[in-house]
N, C-alpha and C positions, 0 to 999 in steps of 0.2 A: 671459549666464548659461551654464554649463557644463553640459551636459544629462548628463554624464557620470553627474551625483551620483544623475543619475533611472536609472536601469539597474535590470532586474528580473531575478532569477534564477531563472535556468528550469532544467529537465531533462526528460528523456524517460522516460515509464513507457510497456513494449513488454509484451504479454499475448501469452505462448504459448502454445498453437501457433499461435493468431491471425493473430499477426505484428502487432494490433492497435496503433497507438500514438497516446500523447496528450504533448502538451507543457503543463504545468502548472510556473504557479512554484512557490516554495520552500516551505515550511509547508504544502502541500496533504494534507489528508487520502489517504490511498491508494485508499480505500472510494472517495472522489469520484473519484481521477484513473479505478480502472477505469470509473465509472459513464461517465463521460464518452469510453471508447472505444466505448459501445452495446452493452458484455458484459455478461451476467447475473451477479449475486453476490449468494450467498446470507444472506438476514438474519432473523431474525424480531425483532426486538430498537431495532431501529430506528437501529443503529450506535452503543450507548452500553455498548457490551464485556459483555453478558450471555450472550450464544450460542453464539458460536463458527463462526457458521454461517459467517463471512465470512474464515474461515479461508484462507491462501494459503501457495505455496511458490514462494521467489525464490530465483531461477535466479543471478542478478545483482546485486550493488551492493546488498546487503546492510547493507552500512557505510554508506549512504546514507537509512538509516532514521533515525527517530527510538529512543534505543533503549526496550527494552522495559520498561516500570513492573508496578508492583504487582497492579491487576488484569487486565492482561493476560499477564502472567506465571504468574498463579492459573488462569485461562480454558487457556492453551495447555500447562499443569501437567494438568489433570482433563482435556486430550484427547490426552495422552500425543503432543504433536506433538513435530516433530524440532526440532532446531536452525536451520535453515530456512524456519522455516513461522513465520508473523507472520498478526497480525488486521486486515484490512484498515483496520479501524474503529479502532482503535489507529496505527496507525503512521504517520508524517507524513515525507513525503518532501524530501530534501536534496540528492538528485542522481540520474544517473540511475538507474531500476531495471528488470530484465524477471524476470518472474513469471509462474507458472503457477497452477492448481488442477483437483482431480480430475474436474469435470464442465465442463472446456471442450474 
């Protein structure tokens, strides 16, 4: 058997100023990879894109998102965010990324 066929693909999400990082495979929610460096993000919503609170700005790898749909397009529309700034709760990661937000 060729174990080759088994290979997962991973990337690194890096939380700064942190420096915090997680290695998560591919398809992972963003929301989960921060949870899972023991950083606080903000939700009241329960991560199903009604908030906004889980708002972020990536520094990095960018292109390595999922891109953005319809309502989280409309969410980061009504919070006059930049080009930059993605829901964490929305976005699914593809490779690696580092990220920031205002209250870390």
């Amino acid at each position: 058997m060729d174990l080759s066929e088994f290979k997962i693909a991973t990337a690194i999400v890096r939380c700064e100023p942190s420096g915090r990082e997680v290695v998560v495979v591919h398809d992972t929610k963003l929301m989960d990879a921060i949870h899972q460096t023991g950083l606080g993000l903000g939700q009241s919503c329960d991560g199903v894109a009604l908030c906004g609170f889980c708002r972020v700005t990536i520094l990095n790898g960018g292109d390595n998102l999922s891109p953005v749909e319809c309502e989280e397009e409309k969410i980061l529309a009504s919070l006059h965010a930049g080009d930059t700034e993605r829901l964490a709760c929305c976005a699914v990661v593809h490779g690696p990324v580092t990220l920031t937000t205002t209250y870390w």
